[in-house]
PDB file of N, CA, C and O in Angstrom:
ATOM      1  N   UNK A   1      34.349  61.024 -64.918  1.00  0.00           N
ATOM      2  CA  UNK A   1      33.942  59.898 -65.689  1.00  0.00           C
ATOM      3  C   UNK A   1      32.518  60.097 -66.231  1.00  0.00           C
ATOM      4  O   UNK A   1      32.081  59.589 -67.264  1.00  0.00           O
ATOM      5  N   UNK A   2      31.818  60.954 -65.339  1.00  0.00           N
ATOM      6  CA  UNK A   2      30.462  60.848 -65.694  1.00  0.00           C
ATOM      7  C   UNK A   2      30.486  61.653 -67.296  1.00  0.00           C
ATOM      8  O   UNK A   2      30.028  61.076 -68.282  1.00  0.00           O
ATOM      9  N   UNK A   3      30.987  62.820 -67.360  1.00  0.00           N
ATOM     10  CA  UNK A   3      31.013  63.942 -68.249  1.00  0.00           C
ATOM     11  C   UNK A   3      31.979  62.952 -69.109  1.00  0.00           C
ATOM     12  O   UNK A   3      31.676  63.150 -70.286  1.00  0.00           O
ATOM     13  N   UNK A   4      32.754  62.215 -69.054  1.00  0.00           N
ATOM     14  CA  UNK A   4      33.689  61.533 -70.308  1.00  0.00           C
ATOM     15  C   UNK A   4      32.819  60.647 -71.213  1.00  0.00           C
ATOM     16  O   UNK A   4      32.910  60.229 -72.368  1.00  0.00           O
ATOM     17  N   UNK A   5      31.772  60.516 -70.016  1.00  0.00           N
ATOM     18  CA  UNK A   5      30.887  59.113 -70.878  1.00  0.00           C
ATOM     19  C   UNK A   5      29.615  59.896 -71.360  1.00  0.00           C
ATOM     20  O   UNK A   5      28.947  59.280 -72.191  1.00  0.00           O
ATOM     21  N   UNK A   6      29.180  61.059 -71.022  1.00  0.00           N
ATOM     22  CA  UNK A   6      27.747  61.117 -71.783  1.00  0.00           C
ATOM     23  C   UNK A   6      26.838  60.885 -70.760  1.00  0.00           C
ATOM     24  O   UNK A   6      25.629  60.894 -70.990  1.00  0.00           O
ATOM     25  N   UNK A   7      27.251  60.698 -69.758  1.00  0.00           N
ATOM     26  CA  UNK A   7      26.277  60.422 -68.954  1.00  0.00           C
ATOM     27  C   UNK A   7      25.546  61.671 -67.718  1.00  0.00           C
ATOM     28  O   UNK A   7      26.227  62.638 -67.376  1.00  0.00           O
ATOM     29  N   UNK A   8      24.338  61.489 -67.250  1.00  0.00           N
ATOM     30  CA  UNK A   8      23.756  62.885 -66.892  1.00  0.00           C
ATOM     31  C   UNK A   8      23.220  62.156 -65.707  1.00  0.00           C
ATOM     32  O   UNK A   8      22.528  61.138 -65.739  1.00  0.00           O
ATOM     33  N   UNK A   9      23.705  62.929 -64.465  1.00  0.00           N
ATOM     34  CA  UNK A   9      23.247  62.889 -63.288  1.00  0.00           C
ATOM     35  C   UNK A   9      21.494  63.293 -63.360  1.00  0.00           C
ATOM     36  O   UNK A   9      21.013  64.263 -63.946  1.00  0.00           O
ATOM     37  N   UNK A  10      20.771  62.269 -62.606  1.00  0.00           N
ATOM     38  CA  UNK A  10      19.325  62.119 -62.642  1.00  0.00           C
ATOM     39  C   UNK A  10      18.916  62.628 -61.111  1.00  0.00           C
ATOM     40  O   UNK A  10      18.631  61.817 -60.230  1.00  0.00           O
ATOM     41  N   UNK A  11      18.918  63.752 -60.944  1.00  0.00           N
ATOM     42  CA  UNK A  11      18.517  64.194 -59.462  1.00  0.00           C
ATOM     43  C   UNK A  11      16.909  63.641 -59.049  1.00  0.00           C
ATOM     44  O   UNK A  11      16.089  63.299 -59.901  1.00  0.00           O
ATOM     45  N   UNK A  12      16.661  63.635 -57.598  1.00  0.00           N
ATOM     46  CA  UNK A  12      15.444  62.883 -56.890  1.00  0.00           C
ATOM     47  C   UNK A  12      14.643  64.239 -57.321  1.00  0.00           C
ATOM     48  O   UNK A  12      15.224  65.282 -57.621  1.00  0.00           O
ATOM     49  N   UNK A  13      13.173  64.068 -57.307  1.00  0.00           N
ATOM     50  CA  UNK A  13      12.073  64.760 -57.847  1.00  0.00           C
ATOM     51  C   UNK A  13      11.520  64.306 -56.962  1.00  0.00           C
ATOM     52  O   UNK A  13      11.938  63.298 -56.393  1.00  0.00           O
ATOM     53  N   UNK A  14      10.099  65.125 -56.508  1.00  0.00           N
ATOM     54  CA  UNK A  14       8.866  65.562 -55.775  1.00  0.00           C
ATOM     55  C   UNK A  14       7.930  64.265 -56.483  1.00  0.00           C
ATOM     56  O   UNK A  14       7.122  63.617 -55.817  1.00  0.00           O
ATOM     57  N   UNK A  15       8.283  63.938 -58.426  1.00  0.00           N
ATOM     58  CA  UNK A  15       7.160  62.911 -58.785  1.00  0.00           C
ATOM     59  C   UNK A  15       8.074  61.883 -59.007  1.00  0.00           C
ATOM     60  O   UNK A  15       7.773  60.972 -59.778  1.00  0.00           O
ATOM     61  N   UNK A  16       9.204  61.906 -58.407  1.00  0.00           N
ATOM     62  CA  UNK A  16       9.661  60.888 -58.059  1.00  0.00           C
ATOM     63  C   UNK A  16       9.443  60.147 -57.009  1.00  0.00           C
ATOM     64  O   UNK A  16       9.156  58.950 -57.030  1.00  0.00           O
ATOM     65  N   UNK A  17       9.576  60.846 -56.044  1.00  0.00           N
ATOM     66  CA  UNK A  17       8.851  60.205 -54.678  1.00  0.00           C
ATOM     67  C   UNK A  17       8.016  59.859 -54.262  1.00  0.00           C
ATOM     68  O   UNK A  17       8.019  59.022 -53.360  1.00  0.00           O
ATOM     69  N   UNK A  18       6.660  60.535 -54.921  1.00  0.00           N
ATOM     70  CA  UNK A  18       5.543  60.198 -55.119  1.00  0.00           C
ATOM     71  C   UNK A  18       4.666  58.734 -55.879  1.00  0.00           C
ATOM     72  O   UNK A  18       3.683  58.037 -55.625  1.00  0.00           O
ATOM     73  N   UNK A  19       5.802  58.837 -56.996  1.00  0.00           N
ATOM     74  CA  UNK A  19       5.603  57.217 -57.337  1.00  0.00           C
ATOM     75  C   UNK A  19       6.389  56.187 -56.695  1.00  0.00           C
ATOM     76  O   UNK A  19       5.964  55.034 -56.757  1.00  0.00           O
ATOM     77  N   UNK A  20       7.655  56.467 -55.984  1.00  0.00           N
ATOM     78  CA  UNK A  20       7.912  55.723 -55.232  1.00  0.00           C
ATOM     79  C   UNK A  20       6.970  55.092 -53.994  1.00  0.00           C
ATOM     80  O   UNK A  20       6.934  53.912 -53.647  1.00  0.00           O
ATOM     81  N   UNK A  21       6.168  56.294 -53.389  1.00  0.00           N
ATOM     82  CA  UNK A  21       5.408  56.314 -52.283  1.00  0.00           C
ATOM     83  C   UNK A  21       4.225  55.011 -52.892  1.00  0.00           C
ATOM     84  O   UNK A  21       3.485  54.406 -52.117  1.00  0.00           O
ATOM     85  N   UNK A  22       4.246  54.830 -53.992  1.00  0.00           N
ATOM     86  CA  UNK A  22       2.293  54.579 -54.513  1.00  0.00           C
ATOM     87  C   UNK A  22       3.142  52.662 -55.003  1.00  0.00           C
ATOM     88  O   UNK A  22       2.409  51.674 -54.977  1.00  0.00           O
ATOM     89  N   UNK A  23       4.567  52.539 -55.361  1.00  0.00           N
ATOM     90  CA  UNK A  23       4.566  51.133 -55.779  1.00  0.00           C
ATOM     91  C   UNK A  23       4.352  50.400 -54.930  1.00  0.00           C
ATOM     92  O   UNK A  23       4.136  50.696 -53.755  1.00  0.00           O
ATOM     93  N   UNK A  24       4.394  48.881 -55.612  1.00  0.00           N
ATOM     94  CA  UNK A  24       3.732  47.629 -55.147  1.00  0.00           C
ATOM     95  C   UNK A  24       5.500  47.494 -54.134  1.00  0.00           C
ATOM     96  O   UNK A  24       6.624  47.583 -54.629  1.00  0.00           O
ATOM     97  N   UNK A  25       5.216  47.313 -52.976  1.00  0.00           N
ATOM     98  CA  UNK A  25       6.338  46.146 -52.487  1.00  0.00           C
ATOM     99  C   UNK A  25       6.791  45.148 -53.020  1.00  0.00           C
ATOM    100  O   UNK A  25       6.810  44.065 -52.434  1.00  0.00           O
ATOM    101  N   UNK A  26       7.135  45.276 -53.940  1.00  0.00           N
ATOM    102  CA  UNK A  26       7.935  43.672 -54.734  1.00  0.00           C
ATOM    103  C   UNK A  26       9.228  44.036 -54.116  1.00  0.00           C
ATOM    104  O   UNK A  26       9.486  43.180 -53.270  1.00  0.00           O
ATOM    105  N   UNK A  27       9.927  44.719 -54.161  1.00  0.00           N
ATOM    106  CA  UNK A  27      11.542  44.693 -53.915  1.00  0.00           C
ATOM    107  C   UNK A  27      11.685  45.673 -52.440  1.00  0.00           C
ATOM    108  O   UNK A  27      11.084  46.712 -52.165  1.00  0.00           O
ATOM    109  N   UNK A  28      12.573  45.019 -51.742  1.00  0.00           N
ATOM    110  CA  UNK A  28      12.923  45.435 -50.142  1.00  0.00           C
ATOM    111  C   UNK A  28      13.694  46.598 -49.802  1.00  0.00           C
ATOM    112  O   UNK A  28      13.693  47.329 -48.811  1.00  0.00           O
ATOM    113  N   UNK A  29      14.591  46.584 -51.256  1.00  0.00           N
ATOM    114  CA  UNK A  29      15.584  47.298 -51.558  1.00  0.00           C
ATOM    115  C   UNK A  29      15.247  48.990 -51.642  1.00  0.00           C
ATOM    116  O   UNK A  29      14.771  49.360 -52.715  1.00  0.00           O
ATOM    117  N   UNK A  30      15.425  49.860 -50.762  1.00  0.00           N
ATOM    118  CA  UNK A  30      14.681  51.387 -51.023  1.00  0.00           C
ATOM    119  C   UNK A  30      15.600  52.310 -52.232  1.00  0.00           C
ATOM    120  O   UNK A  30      15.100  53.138 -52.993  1.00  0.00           O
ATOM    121  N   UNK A  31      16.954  51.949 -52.179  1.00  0.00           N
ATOM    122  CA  UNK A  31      17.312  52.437 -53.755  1.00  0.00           C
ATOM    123  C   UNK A  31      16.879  51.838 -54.733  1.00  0.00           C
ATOM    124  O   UNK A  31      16.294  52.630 -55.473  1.00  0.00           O
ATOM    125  N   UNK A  32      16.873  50.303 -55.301  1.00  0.00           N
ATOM    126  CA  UNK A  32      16.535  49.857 -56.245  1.00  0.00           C
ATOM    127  C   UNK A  32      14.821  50.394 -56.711  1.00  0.00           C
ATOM    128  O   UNK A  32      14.320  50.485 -57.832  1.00  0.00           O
ATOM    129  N   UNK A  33      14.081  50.754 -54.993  1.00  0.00           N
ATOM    130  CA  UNK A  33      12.615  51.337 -55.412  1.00  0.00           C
ATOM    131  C   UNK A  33      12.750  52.257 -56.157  1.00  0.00           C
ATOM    132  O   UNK A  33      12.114  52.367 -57.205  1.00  0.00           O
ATOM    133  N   UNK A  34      13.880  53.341 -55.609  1.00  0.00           N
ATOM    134  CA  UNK A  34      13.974  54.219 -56.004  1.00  0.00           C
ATOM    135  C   UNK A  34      14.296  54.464 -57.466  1.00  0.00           C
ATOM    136  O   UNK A  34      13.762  55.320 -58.171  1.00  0.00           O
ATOM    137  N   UNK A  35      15.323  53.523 -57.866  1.00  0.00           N
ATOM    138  CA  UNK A  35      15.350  53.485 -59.352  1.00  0.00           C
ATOM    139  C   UNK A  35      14.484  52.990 -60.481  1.00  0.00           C
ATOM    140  O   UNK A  35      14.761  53.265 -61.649  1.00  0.00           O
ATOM    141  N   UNK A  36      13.474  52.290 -60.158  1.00  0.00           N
ATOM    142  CA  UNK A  36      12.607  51.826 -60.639  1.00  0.00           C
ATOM    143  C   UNK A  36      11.156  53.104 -60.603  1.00  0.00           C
ATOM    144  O   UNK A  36      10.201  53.038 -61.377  1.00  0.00           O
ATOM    145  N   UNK A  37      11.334  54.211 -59.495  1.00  0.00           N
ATOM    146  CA  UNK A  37      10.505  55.027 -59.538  1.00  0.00           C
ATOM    147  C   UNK A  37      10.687  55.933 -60.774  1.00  0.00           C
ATOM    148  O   UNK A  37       9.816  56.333 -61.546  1.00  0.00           O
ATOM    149  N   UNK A  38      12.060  56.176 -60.786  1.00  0.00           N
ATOM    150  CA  UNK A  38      12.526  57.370 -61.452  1.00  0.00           C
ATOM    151  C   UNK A  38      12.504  56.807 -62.992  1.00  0.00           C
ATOM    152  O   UNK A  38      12.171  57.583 -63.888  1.00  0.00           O
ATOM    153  N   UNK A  39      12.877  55.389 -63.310  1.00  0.00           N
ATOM    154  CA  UNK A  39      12.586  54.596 -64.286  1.00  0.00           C
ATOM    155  C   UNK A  39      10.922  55.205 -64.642  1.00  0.00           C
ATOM    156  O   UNK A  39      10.649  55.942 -65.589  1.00  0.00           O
ATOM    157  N   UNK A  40      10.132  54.777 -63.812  1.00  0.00           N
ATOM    158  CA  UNK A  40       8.499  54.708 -64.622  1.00  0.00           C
ATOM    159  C   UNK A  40       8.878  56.848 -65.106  1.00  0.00           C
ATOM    160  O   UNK A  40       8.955  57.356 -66.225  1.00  0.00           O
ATOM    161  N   UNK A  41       8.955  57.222 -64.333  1.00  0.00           N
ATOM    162  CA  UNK A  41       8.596  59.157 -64.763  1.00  0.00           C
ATOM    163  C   UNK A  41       9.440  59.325 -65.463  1.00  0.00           C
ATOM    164  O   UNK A  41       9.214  60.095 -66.397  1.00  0.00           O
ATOM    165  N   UNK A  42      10.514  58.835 -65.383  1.00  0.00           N
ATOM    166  CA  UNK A  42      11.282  59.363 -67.182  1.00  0.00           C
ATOM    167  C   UNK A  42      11.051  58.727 -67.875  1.00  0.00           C
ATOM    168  O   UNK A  42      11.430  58.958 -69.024  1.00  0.00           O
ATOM    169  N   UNK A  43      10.288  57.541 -67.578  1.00  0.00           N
ATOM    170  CA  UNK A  43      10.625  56.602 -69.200  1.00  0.00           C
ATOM    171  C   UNK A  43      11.872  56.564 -69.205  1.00  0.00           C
ATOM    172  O   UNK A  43      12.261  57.429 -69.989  1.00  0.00           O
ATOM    173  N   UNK A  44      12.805  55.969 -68.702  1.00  0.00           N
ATOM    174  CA  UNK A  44      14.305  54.772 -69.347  1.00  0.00           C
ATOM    175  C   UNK A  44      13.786  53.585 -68.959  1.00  0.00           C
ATOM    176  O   UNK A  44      12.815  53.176 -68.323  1.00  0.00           O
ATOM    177  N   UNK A  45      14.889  53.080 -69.633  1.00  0.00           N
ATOM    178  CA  UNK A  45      15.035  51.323 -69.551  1.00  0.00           C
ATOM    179  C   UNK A  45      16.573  51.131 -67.991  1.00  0.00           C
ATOM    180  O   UNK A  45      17.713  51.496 -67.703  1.00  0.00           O
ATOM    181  N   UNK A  46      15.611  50.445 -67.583  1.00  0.00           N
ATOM    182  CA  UNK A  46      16.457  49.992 -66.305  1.00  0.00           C
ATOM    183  C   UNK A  46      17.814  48.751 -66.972  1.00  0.00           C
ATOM    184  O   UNK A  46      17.529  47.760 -67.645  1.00  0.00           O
ATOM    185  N   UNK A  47      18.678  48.993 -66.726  1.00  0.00           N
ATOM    186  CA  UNK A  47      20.085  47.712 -66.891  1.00  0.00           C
ATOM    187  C   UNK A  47      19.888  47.104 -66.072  1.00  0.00           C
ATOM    188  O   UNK A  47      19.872  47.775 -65.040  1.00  0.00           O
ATOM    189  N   UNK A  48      19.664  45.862 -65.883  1.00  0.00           N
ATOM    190  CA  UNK A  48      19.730  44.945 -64.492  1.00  0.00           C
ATOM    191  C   UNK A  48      19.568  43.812 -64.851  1.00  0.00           C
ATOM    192  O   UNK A  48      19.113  43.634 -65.982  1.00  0.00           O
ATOM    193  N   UNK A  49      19.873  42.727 -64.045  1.00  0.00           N
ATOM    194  CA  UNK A  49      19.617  41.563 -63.841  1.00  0.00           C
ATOM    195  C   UNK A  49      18.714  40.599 -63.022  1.00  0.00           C
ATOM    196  O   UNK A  49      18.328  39.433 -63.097  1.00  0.00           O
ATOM    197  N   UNK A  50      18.521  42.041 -61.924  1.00  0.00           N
ATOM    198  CA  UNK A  50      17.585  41.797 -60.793  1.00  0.00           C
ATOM    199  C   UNK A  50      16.411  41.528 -60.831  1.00  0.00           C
ATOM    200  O   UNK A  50      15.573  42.404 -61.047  1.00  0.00           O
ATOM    201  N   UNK A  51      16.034  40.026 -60.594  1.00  0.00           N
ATOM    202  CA  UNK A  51      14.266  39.658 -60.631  1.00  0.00           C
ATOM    203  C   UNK A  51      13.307  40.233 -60.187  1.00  0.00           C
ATOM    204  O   UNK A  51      12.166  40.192 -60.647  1.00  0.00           O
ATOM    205  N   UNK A  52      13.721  40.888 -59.150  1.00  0.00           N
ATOM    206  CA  UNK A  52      12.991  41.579 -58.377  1.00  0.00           C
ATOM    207  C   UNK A  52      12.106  42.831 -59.382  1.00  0.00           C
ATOM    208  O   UNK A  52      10.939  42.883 -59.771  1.00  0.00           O
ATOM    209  N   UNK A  53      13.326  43.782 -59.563  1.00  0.00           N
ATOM    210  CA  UNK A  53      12.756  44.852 -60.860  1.00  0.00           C
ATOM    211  C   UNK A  53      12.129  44.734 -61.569  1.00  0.00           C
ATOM    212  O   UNK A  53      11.472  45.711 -61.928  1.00  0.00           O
ATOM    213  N   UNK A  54      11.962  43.552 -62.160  1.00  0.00           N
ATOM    214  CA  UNK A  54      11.832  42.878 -63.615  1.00  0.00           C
ATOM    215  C   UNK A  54      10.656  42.915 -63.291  1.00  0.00           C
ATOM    216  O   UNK A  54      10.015  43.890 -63.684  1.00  0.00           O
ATOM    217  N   UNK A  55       9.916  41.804 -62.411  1.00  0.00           N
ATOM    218  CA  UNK A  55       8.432  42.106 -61.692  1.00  0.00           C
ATOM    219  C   UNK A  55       7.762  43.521 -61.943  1.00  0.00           C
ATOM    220  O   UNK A  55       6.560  43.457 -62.200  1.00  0.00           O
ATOM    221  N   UNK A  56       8.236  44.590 -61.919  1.00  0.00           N
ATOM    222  CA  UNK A  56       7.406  45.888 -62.231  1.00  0.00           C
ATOM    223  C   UNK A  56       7.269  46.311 -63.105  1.00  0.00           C
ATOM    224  O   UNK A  56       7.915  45.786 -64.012  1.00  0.00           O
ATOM    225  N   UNK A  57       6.597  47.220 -63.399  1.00  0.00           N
ATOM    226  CA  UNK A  57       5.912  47.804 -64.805  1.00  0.00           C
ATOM    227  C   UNK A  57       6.993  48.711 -65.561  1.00  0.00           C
ATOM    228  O   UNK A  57       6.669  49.769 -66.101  1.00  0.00           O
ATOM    229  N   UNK A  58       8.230  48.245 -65.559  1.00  0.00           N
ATOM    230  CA  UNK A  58       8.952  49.130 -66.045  1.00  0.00           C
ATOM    231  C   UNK A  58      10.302  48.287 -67.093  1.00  0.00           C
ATOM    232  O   UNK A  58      10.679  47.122 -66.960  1.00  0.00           O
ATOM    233  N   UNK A  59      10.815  49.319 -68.111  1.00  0.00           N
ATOM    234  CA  UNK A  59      11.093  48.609 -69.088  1.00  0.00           C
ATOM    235  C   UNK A  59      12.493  48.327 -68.228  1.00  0.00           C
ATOM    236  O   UNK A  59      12.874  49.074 -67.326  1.00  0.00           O
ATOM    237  N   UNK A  60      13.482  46.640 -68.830  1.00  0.00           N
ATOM    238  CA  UNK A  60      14.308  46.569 -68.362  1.00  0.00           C
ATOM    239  C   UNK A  60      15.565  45.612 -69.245  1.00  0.00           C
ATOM    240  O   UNK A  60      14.970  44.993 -70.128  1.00  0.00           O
ATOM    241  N   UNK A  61      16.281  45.464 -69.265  1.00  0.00           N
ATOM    242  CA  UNK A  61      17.362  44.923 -70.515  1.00  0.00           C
ATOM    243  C   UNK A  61      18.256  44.287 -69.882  1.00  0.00           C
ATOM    244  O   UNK A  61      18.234  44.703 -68.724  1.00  0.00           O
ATOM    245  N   UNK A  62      19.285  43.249 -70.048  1.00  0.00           N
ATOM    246  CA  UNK A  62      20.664  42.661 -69.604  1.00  0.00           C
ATOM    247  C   UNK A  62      21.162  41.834 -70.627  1.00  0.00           C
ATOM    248  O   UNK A  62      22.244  41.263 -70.488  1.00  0.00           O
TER     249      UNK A  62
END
């Protein structure tokens, strides 16, 4: 499904973790940190609905 849609597996990074390590605790959630880390170093826009996310410095759409 992934390869039908265009879509590209985003593997964990060294400056991924690193900005994970440095955000604000707004969200409890350690994947959603995590996606919001990998959000700020690539530059995407996060899909969500989640308030929590939304709170951080990162772009987000629904």
């Amino acid at each position: 499904m992934v390869d039908d849609n265009g879509f590209e597996i985003l593997p964990l990074s060294i400056e991924h973790a690193l900005v994970l390590s440095s955000l604000e605790f707004i969200h409890r959630d350690p994947f959603d940190r995590m996606i919001v880390a990998q959000a700020t170093v690539e530059n995407l826009t996060v899909v969500t609905k989640d308030e929590q996310i939304q709170k951080y410095a990162v772009k987000t759409v629904w």
